[in-house]
C-alpha positions in Angstrom: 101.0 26.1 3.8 101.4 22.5 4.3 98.6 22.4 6.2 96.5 23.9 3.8 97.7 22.2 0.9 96.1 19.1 2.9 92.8 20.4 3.6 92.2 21.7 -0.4 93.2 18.1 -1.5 91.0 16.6 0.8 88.1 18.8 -0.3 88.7 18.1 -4.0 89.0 14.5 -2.7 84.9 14.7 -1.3 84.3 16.3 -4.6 85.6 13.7 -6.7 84.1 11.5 -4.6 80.7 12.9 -4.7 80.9 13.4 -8.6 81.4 9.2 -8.8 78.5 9.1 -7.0 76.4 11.3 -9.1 77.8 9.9 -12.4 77.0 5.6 -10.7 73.5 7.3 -10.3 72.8 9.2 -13.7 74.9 6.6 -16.0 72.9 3.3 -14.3 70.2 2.2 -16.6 66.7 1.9 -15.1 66.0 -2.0 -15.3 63.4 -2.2 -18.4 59.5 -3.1 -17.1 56.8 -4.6 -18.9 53.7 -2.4 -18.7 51.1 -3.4 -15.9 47.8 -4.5 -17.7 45.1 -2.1 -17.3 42.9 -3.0 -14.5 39.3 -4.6 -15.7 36.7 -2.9 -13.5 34.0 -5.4 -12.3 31.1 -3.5 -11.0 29.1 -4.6 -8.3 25.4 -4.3 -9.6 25.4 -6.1 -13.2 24.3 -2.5 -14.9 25.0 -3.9 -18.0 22.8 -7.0 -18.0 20.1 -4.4 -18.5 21.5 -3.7 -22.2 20.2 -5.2 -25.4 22.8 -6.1 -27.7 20.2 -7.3 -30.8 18.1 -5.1 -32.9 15.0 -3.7 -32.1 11.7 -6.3 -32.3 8.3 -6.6 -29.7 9.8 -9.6 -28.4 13.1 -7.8 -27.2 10.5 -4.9 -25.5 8.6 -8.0 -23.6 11.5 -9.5 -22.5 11.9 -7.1 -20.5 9.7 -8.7 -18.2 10.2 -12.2 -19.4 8.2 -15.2 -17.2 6.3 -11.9 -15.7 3.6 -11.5 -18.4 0.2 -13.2 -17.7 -1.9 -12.0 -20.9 -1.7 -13.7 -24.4 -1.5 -10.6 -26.7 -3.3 -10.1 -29.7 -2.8 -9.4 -33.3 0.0 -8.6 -34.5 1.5 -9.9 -31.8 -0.1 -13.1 -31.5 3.4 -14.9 -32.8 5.3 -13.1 -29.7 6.0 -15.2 -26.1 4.7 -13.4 -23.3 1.7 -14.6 -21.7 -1.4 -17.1 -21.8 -4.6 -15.4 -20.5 -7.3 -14.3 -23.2 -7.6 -11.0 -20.8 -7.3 -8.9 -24.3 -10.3 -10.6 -25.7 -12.3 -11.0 -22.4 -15.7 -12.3 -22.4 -16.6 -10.5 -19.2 -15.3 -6.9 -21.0 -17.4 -7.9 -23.6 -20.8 -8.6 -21.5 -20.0 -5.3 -19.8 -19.7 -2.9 -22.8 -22.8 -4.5 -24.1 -24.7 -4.3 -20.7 -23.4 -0.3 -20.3 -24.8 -0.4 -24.2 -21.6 0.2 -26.0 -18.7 2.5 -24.3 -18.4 4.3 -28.0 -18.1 8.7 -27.6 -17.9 7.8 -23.5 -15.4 8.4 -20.9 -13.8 5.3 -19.3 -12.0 4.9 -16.1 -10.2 1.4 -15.8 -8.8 0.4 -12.1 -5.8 -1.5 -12.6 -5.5 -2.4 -15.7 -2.4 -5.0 -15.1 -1.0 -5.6 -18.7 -3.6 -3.1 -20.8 -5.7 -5.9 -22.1 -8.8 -4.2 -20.9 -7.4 -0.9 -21.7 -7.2 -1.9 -25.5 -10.6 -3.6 -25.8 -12.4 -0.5 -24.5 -10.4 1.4 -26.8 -11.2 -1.3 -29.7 -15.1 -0.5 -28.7 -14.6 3.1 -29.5 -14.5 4.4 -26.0 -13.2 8.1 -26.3 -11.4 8.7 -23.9 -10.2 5.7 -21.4 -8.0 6.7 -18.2 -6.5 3.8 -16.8 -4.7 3.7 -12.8 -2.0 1.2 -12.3 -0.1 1.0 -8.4 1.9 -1.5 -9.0 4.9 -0.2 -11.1 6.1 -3.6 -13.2 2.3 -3.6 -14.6 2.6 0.2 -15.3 5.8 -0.5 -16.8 4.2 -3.4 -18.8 1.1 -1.2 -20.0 3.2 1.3 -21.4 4.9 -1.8 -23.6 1.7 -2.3 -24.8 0.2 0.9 -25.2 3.6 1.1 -27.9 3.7 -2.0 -29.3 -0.2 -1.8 -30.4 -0.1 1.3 -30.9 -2.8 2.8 -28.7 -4.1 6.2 -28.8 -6.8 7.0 -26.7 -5.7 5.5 -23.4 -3.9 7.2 -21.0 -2.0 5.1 -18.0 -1.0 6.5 -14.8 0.8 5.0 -12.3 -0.4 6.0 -8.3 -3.1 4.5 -6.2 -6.6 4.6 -7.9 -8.1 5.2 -3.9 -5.9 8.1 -3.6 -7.0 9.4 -7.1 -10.7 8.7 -5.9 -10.7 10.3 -2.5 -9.6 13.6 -4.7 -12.6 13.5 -6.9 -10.8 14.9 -9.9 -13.9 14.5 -11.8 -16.2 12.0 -13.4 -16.6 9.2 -15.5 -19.4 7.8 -18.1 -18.4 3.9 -16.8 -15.6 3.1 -14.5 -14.0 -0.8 -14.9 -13.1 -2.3 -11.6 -11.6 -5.7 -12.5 -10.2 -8.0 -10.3 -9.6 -5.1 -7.9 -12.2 -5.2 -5.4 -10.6 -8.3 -3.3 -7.6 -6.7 -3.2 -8.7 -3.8 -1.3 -8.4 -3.3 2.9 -11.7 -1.2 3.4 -14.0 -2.8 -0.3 -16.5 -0.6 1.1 -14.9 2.6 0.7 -14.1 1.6 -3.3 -17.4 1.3 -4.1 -18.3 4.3 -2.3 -16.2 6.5 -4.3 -16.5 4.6 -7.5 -20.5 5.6 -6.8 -18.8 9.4 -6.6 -17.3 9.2 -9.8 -19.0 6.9 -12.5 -22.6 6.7 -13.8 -22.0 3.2 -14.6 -20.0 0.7 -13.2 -18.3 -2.8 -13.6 -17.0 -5.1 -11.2 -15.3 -8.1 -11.3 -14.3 -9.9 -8.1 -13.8 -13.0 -5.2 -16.4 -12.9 -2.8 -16.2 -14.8 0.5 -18.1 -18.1 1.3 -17.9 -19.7 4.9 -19.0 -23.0 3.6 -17.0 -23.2 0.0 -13.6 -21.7 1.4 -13.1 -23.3 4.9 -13.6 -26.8 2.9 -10.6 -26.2 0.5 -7.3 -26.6 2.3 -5.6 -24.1 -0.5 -7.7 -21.3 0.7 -9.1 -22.0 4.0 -5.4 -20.9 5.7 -5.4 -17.8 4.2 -8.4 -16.1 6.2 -7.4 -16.2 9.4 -9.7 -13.8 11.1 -12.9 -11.8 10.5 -14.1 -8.4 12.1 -17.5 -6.2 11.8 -16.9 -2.9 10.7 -19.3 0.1 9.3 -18.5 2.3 6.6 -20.9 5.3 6.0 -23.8 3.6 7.7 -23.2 0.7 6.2 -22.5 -2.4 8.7 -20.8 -5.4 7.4 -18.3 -8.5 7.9 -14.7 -8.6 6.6 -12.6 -11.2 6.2 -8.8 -11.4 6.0 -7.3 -12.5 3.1 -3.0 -13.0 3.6 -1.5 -13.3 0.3 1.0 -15.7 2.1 3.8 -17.2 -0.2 2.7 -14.9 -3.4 5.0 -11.5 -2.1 7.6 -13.4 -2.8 7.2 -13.6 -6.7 8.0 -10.3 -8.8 4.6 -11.3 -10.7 2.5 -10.6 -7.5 -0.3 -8.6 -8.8 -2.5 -8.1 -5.7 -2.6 -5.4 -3.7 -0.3 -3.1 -2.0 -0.9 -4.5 2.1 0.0 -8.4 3.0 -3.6 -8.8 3.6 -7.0 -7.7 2.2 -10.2 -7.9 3.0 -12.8 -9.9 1.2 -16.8 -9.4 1.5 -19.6 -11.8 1.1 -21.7 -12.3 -1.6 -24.1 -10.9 -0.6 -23.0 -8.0 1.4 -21.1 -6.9 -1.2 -24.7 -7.0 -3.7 -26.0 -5.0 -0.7 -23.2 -2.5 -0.6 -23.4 -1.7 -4.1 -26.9 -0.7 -3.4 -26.0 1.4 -0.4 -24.6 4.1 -2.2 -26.8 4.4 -5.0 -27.1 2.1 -7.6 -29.9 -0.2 -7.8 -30.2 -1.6 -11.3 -27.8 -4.3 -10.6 -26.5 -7.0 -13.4 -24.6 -10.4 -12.2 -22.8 -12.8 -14.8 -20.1 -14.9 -14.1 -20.8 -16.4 -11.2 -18.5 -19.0 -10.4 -18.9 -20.8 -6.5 -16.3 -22.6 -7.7 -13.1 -20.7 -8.8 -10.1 -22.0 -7.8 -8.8 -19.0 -6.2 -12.1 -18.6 -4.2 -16.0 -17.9 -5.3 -16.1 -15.5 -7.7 -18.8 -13.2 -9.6 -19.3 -10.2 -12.3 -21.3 -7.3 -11.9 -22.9 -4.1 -13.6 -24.3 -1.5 -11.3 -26.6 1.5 -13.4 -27.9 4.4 -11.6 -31.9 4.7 -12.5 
């Protein structure tokens, strides 16, 4: 019994024991903490740069291209900053709709319209109908600015490659506008191929190649490294290679979508024109002297 009497006080001894040690752990206060601060989460790409925090105006819409705009816009925008280039009240748009005698009731198809400013004079001439292709999607972007902020309402934009759009011969076209595109092209000879496809009438506005003018200017003579004979439907002729250089670099670049084009002659290109087809041929603006290389205007009429 004595024995036992031992072993029961020793087990209501570890009892005891193990009570002290649950009452130390429930009675002990947790030490009081002061609440972390909620993490501020810094994202990586500045998403929210792309907000505009003041209310709606023309100017906030351009700004989101600001330092990329090249045209001067017109009325009743002419108090907004964007660009400086009279390419909404062009004098070459001007000769052309009066040389196709008027664009009013017709069907226009505009090649790279850049910031719309042809886009709205052809609409402004009453052109019914004026499908314009833009490849380069800032200037899309930018014509669709436009085509809200003046309200326009018979010009359609699309963005994609005007060659590609060409090649599938969707349909055709009263007059077709071609400014400032031709230069930028790899083959120039297959544009005016297809615009010959599509368009009764056509306009072009473009840089032409001169041995003698170019190769004495040190801005442009580094730029055409190389020159090559080539034939395109039966039609034999000299390119020359055009590297836009320095100019990728700049979110403004408006030329085409290579590193390099291909530039004619003068009068190659006058020759190619009436290769496939058109014959009543118009020239204005002829410049020799264009800083960015020779340049010249054109309106092709089938007879």
């Amino acid at each position: 019994m004595a024995r036992l009497d031992i072993v029961k006080q020793r087990v209501r001894a570890a009892f005891r024991a193990l009570a002290g040690i649950d009452a130390h752990i429930v009675d002990t206060p947790t030490p009081a903490t002061s609440p972390a601060s909620p993490a501020v989460y810094q994202p990586s790409a500045r998403v929210l740069d792309y907000y505009v925090t003041t209310a709606p105006s023309p100017q906030t819409a351009l700004d989101l291209f600001k330092g990329e705009w090249a045209s001067a816009l017109p009325a009743p925008l002419t108090d907004t900053l964007a660009g400086s280039i009279g390419l909404f009240a062009d004098a070459r748009i001007t000769w052309a709709i009066e040389q196709f005698g008027g664009v009013e009731g017709r069907s226009v198809l505009e090649l790279g319209p850049l910031e719309g400013g042809h886009s709205y004079m052809l609409e402004q001439a009453g052109a019914a109908e004026v499908v314009a292709i833009e490849a380069n999607g800032r200037a899309f972007l930018k014509c669709l600015i436009v085509k809200e902020l003046l309200g326009l309402q018979r010009v359609r934009f699309l963005c994609g490659d005007f060659v590609e759009y060409l090649r599938a011969a969707p349909r055709r076209f009263d007059m077709i506008i071609a400014s400032g595109v031709l230069y930028h092209m790899r083959n120039p000879a297959e544009l005016i191929d297809l615009m010959a496809r599509t368009g009764e009438q056509i306009f072009i506005w473009t840089h032409y190649y001169d041995e003698m003018i170019i190769q004495a200017s040190p801005i442009l003579a580094p730029k055409f490294p190389s020159r090559w004979t080539t034939e395109y439907q039966g039609f034999r002729h000299t390119l020359y290679r055009q590297e836009y250089q320095t100019a990728l670099d700049e979110l403004k670049f408006c030329g085409g979508s290579a590193p390099y084009s291909a530039w004619m002659t003068r009068e190659e290109l006058l020759a190619c024109v009436r290769h496939f087809g058109f014959h009543d041929l118009r020239l204005a603006f002829d410049v020799p002297d264009h800083p960015h290389g020779p340049s010249l205007a054109l309106v092709a009429v089938r007879r």
